[in-house]
C-alpha positions in Angstrom: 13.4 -6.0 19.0 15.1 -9.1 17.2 16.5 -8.5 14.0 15.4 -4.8 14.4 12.6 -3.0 12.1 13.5 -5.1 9.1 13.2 -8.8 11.0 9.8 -7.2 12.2 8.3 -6.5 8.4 9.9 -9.4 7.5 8.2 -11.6 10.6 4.8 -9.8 10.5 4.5 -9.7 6.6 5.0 -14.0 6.4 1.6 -14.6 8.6 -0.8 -12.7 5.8 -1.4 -14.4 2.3 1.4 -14.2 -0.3 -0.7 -11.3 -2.2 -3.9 -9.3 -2.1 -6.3 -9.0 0.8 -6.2 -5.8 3.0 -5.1 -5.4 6.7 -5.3 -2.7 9.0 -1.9 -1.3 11.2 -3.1 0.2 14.4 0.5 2.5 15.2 1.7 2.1 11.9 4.8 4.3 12.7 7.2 4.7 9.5 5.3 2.9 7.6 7.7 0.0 7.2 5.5 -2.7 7.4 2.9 -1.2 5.1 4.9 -0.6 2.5 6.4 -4.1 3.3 2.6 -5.0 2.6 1.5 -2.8 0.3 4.4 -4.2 -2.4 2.5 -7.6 -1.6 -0.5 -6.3 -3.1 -1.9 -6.1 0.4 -4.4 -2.7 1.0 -3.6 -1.0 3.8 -5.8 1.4 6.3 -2.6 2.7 9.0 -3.4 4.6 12.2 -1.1 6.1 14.5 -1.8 8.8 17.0 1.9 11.0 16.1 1.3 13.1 13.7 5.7 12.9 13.5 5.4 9.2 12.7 2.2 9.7 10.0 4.7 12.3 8.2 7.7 9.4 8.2 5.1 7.0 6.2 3.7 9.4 3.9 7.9 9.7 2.7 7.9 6.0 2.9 5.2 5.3 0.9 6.5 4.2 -2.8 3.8 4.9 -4.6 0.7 7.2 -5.3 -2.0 4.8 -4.0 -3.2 5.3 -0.7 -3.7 8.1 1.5 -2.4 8.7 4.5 -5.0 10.5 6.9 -4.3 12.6 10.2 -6.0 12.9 12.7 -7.5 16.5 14.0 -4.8 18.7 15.4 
């Protein structure tokens, strides 16, 4: 990947609107680019099937809001 994780966030997070809206991250892994969007102002719904990378974005998340939801063991 060019520029690694951080050109990613960086790439995905310019084609959504400057602030607000909501958008939703099929395999949303460490949660880098939802907190990317979430500092935006951007709501967020993230779905990944690893339970491993659903723990690494709860400790990303910066703030309270949210929730991060796992599927059925």
């Amino acid at each position: 990947m060019v520029g690694g994780a951080r050109g990613e966030v960086a790439r995905y997070a310019s084609l959504l609107p400057k602030s607000g809206g909501s958008a939703l991250l099929l395999g949303v892994a460490e949660g880098l680019l939802a907190e990317a969007l979430v500092r935006r102002g951007v709501s967020i719904t993230g779905v990944d099937p690893s339970q491993r990378m659903l723990a690494r974005a709860e400790e990303t998340r910066a703030g309270p809001e949210g929730e991060v939801v796992k599927p059925p063991e």
